[in-house]
Jmol script that loads the backbone (N, CA, C; Angstrom):
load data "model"
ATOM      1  N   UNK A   1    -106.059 158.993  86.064  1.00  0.00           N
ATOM      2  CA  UNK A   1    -106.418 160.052  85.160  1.00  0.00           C
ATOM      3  C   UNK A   1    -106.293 161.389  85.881  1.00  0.00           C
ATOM      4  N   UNK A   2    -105.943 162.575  85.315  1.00  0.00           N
ATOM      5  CA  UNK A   2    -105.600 163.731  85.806  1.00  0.00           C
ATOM      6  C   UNK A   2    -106.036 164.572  84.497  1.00  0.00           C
ATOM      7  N   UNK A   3    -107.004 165.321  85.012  1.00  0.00           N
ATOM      8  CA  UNK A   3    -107.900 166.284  83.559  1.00  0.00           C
ATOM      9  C   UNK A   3    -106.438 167.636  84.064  1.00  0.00           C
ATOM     10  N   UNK A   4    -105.846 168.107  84.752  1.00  0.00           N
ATOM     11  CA  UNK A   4    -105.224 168.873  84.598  1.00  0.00           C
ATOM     12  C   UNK A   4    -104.033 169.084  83.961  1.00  0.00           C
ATOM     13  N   UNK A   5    -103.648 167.559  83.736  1.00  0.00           N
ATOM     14  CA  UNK A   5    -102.539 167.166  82.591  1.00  0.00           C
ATOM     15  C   UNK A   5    -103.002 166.739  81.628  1.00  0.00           C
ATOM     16  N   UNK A   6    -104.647 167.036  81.051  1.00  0.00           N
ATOM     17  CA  UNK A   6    -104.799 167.177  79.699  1.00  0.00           C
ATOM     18  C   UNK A   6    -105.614 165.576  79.914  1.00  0.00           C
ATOM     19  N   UNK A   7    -105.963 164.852  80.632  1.00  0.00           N
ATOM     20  CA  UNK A   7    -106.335 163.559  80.441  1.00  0.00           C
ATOM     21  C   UNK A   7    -107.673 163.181  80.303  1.00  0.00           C
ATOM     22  N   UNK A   8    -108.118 162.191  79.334  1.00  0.00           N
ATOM     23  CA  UNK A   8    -109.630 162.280  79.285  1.00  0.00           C
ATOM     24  C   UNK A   8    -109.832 160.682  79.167  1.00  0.00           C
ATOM     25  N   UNK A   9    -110.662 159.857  79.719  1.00  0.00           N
ATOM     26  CA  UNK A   9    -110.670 158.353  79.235  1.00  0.00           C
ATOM     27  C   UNK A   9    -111.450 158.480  78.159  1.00  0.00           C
ATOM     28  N   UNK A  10    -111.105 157.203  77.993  1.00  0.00           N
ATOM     29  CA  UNK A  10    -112.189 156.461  76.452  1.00  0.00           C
ATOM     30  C   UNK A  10    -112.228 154.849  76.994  1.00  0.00           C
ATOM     31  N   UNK A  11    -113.126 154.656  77.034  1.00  0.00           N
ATOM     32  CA  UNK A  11    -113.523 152.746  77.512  1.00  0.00           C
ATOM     33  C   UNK A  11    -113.763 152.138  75.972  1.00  0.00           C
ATOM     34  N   UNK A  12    -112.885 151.421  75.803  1.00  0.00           N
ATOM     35  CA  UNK A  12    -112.280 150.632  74.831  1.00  0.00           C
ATOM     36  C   UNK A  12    -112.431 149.090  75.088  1.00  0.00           C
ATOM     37  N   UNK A  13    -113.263 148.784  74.413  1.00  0.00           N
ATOM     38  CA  UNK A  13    -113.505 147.152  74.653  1.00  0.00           C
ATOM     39  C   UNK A  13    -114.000 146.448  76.239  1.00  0.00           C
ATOM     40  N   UNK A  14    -114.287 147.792  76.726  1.00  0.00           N
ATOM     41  CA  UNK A  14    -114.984 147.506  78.352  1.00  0.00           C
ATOM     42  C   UNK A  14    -113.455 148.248  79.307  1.00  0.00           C
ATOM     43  N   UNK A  15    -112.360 148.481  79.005  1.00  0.00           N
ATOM     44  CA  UNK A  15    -111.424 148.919  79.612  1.00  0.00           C
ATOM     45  C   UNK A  15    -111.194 150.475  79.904  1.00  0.00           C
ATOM     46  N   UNK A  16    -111.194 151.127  80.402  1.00  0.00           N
ATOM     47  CA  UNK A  16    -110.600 152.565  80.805  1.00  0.00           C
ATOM     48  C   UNK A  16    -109.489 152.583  80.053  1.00  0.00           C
ATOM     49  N   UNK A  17    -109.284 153.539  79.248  1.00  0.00           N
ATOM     50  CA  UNK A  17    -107.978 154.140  78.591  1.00  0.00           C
ATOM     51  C   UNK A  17    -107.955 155.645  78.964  1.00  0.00           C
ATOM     52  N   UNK A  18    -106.547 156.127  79.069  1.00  0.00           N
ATOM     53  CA  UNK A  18    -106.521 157.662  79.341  1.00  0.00           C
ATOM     54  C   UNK A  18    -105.839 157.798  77.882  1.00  0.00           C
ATOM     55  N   UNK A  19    -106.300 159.199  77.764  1.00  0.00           N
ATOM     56  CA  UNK A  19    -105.752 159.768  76.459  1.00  0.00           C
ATOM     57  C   UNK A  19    -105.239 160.957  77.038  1.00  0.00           C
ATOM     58  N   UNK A  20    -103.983 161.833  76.162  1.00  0.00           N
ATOM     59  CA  UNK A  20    -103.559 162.625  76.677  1.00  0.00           C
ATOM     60  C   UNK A  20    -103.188 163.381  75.113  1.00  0.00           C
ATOM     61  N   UNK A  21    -102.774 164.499  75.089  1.00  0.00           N
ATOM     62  CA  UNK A  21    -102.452 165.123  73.594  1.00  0.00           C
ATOM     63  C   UNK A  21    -101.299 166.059  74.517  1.00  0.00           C
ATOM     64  N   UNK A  22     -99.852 164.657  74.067  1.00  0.00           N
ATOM     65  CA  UNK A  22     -98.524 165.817  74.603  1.00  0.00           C
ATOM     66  C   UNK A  22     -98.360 166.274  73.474  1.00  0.00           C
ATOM     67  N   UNK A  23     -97.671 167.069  73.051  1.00  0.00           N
ATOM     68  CA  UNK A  23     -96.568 167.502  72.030  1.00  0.00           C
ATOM     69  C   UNK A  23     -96.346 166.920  71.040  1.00  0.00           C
ATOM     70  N   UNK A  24     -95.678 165.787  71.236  1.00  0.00           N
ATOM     71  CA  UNK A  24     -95.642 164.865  70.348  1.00  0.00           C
ATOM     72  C   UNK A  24     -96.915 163.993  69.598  1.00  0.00           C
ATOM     73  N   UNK A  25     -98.040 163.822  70.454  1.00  0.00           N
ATOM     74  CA  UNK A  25     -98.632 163.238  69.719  1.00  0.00           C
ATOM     75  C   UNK A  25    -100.075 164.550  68.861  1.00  0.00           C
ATOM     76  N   UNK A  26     -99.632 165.375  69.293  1.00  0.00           N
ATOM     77  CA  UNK A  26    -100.002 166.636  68.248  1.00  0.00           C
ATOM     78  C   UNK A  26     -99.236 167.037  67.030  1.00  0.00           C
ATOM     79  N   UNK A  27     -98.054 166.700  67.391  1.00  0.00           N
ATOM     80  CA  UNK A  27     -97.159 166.566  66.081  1.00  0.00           C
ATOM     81  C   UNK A  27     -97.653 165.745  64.601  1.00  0.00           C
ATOM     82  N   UNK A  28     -97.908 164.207  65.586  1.00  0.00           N
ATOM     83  CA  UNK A  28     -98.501 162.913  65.170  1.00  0.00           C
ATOM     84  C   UNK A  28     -99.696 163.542  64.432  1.00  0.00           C
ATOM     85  N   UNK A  29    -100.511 163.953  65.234  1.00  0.00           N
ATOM     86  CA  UNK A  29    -102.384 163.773  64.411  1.00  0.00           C
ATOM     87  C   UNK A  29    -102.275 165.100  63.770  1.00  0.00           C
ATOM     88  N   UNK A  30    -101.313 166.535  63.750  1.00  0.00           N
ATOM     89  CA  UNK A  30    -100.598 167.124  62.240  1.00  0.00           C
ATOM     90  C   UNK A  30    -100.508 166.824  61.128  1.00  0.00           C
ATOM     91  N   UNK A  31     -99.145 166.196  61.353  1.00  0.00           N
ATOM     92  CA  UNK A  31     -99.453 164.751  60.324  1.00  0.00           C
ATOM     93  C   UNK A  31    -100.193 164.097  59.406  1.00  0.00           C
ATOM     94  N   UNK A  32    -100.862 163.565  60.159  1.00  0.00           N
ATOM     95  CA  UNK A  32    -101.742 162.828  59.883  1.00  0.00           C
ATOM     96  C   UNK A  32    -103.236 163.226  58.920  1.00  0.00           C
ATOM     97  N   UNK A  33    -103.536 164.107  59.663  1.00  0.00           N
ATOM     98  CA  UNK A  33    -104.630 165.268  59.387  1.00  0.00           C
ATOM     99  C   UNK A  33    -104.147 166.166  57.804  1.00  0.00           C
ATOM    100  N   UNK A  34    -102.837 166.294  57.894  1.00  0.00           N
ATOM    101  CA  UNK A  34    -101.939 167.274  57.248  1.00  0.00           C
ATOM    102  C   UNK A  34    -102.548 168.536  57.500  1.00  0.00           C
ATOM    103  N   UNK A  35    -102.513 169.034  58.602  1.00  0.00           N
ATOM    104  CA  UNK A  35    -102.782 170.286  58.914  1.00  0.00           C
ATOM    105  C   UNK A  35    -101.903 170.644  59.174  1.00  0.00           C
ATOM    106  N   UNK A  36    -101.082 172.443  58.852  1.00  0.00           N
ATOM    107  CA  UNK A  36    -100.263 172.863  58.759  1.00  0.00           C
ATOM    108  C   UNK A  36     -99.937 173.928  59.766  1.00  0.00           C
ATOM    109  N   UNK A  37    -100.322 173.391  61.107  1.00  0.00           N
ATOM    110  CA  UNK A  37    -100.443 174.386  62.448  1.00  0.00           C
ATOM    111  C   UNK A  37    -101.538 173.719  63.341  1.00  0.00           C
ATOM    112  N   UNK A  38    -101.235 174.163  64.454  1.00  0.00           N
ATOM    113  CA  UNK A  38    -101.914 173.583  65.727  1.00  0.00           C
ATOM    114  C   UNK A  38    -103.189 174.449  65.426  1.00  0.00           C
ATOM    115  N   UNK A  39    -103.517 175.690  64.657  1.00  0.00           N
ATOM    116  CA  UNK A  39    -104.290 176.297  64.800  1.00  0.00           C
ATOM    117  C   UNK A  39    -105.692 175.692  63.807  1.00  0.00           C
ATOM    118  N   UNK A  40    -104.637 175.309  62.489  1.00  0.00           N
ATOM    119  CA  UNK A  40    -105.281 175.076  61.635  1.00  0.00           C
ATOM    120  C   UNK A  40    -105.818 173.668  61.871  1.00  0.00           C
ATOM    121  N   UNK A  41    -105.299 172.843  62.644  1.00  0.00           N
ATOM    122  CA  UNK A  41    -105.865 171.601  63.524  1.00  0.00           C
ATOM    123  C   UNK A  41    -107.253 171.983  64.211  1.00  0.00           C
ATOM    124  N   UNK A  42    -107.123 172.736  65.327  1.00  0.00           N
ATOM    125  CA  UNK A  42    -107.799 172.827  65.949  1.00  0.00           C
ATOM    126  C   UNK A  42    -109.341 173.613  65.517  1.00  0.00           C
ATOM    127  N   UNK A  43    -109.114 174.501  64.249  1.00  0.00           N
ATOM    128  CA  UNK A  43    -109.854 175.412  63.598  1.00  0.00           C
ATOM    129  C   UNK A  43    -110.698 174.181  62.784  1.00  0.00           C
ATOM    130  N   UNK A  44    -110.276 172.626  62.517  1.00  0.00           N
ATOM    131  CA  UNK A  44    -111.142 171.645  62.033  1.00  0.00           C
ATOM    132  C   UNK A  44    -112.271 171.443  62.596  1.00  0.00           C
ATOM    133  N   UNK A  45    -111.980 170.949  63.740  1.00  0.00           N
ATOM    134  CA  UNK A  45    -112.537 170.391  64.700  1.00  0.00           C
ATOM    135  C   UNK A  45    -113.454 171.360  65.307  1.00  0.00           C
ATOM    136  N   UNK A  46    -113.316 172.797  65.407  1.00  0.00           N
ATOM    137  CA  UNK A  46    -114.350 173.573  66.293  1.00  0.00           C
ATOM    138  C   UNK A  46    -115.103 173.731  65.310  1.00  0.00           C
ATOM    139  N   UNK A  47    -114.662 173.940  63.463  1.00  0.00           N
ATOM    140  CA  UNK A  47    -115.873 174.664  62.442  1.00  0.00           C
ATOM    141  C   UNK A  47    -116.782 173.097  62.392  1.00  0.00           C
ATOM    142  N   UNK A  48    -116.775 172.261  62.761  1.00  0.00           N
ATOM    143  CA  UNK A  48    -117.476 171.442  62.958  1.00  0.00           C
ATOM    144  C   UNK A  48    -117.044 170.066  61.140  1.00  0.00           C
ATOM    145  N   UNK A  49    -115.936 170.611  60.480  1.00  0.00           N
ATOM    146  CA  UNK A  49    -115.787 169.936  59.373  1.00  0.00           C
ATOM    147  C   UNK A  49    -114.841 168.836  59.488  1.00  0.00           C
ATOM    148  N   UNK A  50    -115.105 167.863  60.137  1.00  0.00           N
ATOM    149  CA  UNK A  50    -113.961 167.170  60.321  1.00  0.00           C
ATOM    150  C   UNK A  50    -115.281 165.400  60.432  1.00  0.00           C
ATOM    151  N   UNK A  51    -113.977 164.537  59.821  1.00  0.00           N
ATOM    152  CA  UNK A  51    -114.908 163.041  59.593  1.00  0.00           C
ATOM    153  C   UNK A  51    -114.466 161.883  60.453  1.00  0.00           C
ATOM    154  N   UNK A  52    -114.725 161.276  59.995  1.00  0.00           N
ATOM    155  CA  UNK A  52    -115.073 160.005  61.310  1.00  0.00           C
ATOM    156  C   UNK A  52    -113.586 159.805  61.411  1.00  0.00           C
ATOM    157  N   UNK A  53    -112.631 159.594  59.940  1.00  0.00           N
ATOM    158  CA  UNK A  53    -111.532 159.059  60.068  1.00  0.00           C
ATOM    159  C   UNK A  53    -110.601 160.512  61.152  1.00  0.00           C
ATOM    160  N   UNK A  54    -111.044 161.600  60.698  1.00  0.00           N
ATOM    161  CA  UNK A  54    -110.521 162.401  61.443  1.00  0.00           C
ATOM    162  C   UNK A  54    -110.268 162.394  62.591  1.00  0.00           C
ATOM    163  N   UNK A  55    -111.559 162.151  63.508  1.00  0.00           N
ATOM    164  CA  UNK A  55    -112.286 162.250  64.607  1.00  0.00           C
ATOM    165  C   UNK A  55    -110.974 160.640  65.209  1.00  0.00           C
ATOM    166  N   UNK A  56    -110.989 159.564  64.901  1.00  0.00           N
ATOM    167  CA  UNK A  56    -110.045 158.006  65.042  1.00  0.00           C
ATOM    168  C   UNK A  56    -108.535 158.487  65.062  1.00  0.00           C
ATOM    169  N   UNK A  57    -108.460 159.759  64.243  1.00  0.00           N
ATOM    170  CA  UNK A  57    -106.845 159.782  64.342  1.00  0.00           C
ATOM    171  C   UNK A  57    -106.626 160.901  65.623  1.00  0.00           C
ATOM    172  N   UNK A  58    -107.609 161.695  66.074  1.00  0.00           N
ATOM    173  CA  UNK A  58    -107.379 162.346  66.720  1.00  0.00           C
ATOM    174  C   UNK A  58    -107.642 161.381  68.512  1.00  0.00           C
ATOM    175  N   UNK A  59    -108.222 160.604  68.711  1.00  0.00           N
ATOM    176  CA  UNK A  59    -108.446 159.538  69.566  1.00  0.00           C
ATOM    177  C   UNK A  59    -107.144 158.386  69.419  1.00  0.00           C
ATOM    178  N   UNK A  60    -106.811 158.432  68.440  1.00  0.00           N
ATOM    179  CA  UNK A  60    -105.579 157.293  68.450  1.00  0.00           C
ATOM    180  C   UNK A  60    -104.066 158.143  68.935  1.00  0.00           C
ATOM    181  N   UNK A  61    -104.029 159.736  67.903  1.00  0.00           N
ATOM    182  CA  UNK A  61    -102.827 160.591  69.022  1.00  0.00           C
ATOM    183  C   UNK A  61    -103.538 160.623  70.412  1.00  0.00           C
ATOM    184  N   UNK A  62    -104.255 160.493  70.780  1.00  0.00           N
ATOM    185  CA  UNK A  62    -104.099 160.547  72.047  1.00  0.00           C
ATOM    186  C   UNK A  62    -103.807 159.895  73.101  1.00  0.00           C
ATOM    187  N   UNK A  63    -104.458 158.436  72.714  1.00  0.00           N
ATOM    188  CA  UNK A  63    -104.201 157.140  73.455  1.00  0.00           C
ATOM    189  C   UNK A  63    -102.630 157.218  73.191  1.00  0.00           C
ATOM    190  N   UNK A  64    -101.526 157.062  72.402  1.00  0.00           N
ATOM    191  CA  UNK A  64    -100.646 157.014  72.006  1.00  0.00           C
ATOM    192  C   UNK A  64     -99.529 157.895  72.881  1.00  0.00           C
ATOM    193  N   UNK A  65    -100.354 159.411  73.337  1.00  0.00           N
ATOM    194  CA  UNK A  65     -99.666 160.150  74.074  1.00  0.00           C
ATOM    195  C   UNK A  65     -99.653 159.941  75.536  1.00  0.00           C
ATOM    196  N   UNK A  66    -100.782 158.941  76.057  1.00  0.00           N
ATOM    197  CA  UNK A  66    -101.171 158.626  77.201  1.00  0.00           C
ATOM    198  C   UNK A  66    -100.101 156.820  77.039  1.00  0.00           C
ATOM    199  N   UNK A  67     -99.453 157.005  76.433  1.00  0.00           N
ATOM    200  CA  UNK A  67     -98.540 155.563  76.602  1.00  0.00           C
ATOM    201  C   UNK A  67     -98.996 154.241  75.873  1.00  0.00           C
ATOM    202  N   UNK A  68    -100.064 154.625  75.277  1.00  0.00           N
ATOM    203  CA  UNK A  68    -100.823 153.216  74.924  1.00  0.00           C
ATOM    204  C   UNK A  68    -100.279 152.851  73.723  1.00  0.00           C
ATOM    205  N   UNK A  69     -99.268 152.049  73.410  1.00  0.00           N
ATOM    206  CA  UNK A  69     -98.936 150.964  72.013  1.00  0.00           C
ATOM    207  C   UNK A  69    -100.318 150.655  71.275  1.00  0.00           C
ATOM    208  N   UNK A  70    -100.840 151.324  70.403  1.00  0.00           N
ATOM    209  CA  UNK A  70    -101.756 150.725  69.627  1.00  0.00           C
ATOM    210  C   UNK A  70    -101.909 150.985  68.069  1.00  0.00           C
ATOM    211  N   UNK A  71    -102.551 150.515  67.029  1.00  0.00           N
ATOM    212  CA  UNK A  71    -102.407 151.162  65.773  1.00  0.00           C
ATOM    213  C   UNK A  71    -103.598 151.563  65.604  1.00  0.00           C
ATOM    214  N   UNK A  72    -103.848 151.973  63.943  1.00  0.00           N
ATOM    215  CA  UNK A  72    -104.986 152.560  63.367  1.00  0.00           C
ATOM    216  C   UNK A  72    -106.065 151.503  63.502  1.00  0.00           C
ATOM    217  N   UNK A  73    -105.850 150.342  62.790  1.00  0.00           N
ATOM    218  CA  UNK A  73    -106.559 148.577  62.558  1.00  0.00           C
ATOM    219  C   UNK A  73    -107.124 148.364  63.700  1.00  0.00           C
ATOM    220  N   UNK A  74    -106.381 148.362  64.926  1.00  0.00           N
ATOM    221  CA  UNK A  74    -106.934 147.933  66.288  1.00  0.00           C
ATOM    222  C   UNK A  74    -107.756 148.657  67.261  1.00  0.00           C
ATOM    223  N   UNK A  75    -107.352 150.023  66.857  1.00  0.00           N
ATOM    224  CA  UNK A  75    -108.753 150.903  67.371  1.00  0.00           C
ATOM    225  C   UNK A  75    -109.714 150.618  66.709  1.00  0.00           C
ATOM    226  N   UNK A  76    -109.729 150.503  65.477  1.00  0.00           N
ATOM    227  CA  UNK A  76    -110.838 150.642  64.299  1.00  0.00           C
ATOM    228  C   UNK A  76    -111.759 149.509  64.405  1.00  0.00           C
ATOM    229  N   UNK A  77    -111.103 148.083  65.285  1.00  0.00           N
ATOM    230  CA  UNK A  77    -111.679 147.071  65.838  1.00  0.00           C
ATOM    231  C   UNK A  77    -112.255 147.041  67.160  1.00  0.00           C
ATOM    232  N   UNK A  78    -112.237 147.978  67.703  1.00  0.00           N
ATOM    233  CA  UNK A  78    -112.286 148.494  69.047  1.00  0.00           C
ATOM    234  C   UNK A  78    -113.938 148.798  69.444  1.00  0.00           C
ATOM    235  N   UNK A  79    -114.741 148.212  70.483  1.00  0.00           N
ATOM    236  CA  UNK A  79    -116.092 148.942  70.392  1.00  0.00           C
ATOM    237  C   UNK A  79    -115.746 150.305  71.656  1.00  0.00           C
ATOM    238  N   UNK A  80    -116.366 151.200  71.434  1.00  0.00           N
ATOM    239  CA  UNK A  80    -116.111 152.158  72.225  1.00  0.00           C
ATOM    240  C   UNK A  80    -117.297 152.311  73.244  1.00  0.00           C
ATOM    241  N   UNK A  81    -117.126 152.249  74.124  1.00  0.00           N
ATOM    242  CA  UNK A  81    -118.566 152.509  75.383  1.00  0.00           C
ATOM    243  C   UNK A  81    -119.226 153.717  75.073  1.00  0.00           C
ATOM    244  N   UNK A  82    -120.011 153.769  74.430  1.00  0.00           N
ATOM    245  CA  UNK A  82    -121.265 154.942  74.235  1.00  0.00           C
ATOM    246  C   UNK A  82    -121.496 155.242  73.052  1.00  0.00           C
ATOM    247  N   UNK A  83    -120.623 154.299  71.920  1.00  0.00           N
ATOM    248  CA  UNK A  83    -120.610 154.733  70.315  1.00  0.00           C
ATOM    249  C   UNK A  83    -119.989 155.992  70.295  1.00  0.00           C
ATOM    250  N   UNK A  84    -120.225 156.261  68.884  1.00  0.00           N
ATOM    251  CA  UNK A  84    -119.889 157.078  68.070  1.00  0.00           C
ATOM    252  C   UNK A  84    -119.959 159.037  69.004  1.00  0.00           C
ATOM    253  N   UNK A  85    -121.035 158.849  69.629  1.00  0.00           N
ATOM    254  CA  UNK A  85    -121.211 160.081  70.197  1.00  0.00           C
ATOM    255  C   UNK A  85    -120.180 160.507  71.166  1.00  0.00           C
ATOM    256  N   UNK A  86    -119.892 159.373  72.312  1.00  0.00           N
ATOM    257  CA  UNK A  86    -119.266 159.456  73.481  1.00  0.00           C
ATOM    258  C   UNK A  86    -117.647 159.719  73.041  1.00  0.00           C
ATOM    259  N   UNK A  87    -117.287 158.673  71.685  1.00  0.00           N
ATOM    260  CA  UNK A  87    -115.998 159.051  70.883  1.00  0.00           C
ATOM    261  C   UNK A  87    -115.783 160.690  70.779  1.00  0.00           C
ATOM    262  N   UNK A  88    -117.104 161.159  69.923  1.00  0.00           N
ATOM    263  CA  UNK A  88    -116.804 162.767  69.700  1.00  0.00           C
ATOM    264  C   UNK A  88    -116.819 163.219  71.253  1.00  0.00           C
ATOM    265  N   UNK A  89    -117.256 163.214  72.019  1.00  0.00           N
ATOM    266  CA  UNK A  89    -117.348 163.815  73.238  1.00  0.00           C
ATOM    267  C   UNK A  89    -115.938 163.943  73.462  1.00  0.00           C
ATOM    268  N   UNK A  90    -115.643 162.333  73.758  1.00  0.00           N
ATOM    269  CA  UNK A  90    -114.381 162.454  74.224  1.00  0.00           C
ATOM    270  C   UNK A  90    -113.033 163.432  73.559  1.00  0.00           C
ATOM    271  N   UNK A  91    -113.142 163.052  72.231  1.00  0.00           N
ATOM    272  CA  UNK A  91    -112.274 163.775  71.471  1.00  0.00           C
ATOM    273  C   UNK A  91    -112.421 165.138  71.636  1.00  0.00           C
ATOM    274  N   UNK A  92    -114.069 165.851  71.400  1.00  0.00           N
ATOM    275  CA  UNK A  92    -113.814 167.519  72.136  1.00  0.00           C
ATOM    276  C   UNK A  92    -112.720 167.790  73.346  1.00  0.00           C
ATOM    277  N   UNK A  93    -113.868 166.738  74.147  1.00  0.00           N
ATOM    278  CA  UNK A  93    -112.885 166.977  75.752  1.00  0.00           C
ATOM    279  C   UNK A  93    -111.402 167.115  75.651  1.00  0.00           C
ATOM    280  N   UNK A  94    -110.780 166.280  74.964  1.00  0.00           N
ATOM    281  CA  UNK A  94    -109.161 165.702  74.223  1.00  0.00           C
ATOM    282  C   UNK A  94    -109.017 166.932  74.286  1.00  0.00           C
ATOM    283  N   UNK A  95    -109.437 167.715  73.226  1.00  0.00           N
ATOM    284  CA  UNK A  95    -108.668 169.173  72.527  1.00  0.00           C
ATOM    285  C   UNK A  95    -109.038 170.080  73.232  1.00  0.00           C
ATOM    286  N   UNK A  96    -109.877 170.266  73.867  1.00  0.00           N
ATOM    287  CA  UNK A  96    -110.250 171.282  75.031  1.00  0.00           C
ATOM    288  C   UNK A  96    -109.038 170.825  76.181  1.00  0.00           C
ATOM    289  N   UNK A  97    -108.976 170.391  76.692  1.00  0.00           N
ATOM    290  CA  UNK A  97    -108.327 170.062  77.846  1.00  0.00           C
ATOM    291  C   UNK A  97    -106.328 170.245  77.033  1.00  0.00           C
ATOM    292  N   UNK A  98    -106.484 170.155  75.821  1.00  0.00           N
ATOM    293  CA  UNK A  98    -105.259 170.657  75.098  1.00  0.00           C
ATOM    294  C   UNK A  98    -104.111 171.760  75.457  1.00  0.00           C
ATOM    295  N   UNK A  99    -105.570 172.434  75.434  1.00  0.00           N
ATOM    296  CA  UNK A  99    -105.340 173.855  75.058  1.00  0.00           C
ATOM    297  C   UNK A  99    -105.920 174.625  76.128  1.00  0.00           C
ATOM    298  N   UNK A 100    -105.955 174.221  77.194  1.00  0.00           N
ATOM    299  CA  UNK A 100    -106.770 175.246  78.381  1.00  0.00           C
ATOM    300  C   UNK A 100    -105.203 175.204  79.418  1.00  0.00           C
ATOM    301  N   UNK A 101    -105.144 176.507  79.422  1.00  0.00           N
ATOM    302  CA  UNK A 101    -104.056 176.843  80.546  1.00  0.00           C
ATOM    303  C   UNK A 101    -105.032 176.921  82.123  1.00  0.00           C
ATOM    304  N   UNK A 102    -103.792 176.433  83.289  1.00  0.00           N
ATOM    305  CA  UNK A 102    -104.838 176.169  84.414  1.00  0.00           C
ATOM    306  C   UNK A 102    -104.672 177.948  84.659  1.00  0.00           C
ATOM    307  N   UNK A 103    -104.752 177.878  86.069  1.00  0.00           N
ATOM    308  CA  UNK A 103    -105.120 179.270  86.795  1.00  0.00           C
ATOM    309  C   UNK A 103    -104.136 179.663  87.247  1.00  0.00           C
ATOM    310  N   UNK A 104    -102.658 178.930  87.117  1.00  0.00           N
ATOM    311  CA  UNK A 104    -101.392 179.738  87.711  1.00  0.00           C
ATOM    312  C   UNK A 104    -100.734 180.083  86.491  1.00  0.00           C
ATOM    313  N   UNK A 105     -99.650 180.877  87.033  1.00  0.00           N
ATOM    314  CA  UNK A 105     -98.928 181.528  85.673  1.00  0.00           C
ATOM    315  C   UNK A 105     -98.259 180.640  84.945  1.00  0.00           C
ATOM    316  N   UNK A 106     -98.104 180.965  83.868  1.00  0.00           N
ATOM    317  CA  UNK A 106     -97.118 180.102  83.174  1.00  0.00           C
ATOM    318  C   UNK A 106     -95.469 180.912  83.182  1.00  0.00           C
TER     319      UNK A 106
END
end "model"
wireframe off; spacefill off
backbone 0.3
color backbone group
């Protein structure tokens, strides 16, 4: 795991998973979400209006961007280490770590 390339785990059925939100799988939970901009994505999630299924698709682009083959069904079967809370945690962390430029130039 590397938080400077955006990486955050989620323990999935007792296992460490890294999640990552490249490009593509922001494209993906777009999509999905049907939000019509990274802004308008991200503007969900901070006004605090966003639902559980929301919260699963934004944890599933991520695992997905971190390499992990998985679907909607099999997360959704999935116990997560800390419940429901540690999920949102993680998922903040997800989109924070998104969108934070480090300390050198771009």
């Amino acid at each position: 795991m590397n938080p400077y390339r955006g990486d955050v785990t989620l323990v999935l059925d007792g296992e460490a998973r890294n999640m990552r939100l490249t490009l593509g799988a922001l494209a993906e939970l777009e999509e999905a979400l049907g939000a019509d901009s990274l802004l308008a994505l991200v503007e969900r999630f901070e006004s605090g209006a966003f639902s559980s299924g929301d919260l699963i698709a934004l944890l599933l682009a991520g695992l997905r961007g971190a390499g992990l083959l998985i679907d909607r069904e099999t997360l959704l079967g999935c116990s997560i280490e800390g419940g429901p809370m540690a999920a949102a945690k993680a998922g903040a962390l997800l989109l924070k770590r998104a969108f934070t430029v480090a300390d050198e130039e771009v």
